[in-house]
C-alpha positions in Angstrom: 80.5 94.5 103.1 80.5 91.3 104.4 79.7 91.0 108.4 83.4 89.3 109.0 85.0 92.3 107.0 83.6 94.3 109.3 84.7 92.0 112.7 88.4 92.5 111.2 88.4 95.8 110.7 87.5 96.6 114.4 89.5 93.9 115.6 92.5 95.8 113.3 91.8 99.2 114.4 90.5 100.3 111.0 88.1 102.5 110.6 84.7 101.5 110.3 81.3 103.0 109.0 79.0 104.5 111.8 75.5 102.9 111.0 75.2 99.7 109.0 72.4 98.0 108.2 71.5 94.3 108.8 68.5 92.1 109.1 66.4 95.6 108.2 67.9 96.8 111.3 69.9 99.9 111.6 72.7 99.5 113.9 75.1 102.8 115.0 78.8 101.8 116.2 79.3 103.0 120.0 82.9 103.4 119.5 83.7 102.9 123.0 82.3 99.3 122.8 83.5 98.8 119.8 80.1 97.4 119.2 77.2 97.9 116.7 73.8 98.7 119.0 70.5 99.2 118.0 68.2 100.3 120.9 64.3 98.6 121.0 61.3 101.3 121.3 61.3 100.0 125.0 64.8 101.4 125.8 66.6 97.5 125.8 69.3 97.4 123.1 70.8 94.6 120.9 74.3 94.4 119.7 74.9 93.8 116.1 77.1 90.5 117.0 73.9 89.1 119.6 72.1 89.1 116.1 74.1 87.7 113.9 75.2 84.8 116.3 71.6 84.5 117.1 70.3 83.6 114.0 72.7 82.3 111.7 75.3 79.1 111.4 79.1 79.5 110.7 79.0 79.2 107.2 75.9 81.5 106.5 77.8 84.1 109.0 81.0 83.8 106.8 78.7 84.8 103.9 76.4 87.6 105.7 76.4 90.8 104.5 75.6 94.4 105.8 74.8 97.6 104.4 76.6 100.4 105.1 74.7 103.5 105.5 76.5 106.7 104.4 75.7 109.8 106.0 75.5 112.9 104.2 78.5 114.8 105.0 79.2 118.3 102.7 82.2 118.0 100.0 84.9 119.6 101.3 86.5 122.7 98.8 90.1 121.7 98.0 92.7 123.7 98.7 95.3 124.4 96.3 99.0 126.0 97.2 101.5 127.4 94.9 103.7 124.3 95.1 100.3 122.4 94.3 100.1 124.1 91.1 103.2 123.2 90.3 103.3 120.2 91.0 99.8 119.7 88.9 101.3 121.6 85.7 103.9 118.7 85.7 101.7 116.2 86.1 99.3 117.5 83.6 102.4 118.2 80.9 103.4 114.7 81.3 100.4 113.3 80.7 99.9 115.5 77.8 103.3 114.1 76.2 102.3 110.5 77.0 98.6 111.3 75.5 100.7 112.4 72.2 103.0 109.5 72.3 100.0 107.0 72.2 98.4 109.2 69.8 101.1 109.0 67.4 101.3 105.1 67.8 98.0 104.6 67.0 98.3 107.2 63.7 101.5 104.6 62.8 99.5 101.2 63.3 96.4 102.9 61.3 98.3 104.2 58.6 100.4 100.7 58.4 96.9 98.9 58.1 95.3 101.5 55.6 98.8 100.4 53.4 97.8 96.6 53.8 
């Protein structure tokens, strides 16, 4: 994701990944900042934008990347309701009907070349 992606997104309300990575740094949002922080060994911290102003011009910025880091969060079990299931059976026997359709227009165009 670029690093100006990221500026709009907070600057939109959006939500935005927890930890990035930039520069081989590992910044964590501190949502009440709004602001990326990554804290030294000796307790000082950094923000995400210091860095990036810091050592880049406008158009390298414009082009800067980050990496977001995904955290490993359990996959949820879906829950399915009656009215689910019904709603799925429709979905599924539509589907099937267009699956057919095509099926049969392919059968016609190979049959018409086989008579060629």
């Amino acid at each position: 994701m670029k690093i100006i992606e990221l500026l709009n997104k907070i600057n939109n309300g959006e939500e935005v990944p927890e930890k990035i990575k930039f520069d081989n740094t590992v910044f964590e949002l501190e949502e009440n900042k709004k602001e990326y922080i990554f804290q030294h060994e000796n307790g000082d911290c950094e923000t995400l934008l210091y860095r990036v102003m810091t050592t880049h011009f406008i158009n390298v910025l414009l082009e800067a990347e980050v990496e977001v880091i995904e955290e490993n969060k359990e996959i949820e079990k879906l829950e399915i309701s009656d009215s689910d299931r019904k709603v799925m059976a429709t979905f599924t026997l539509n589907n099937r009907e267009k699956i057919n359709e095509l099926v049969r227009a392919v059968n016609k165009l190979n049959k018409e070349r086989e008579e060629k």
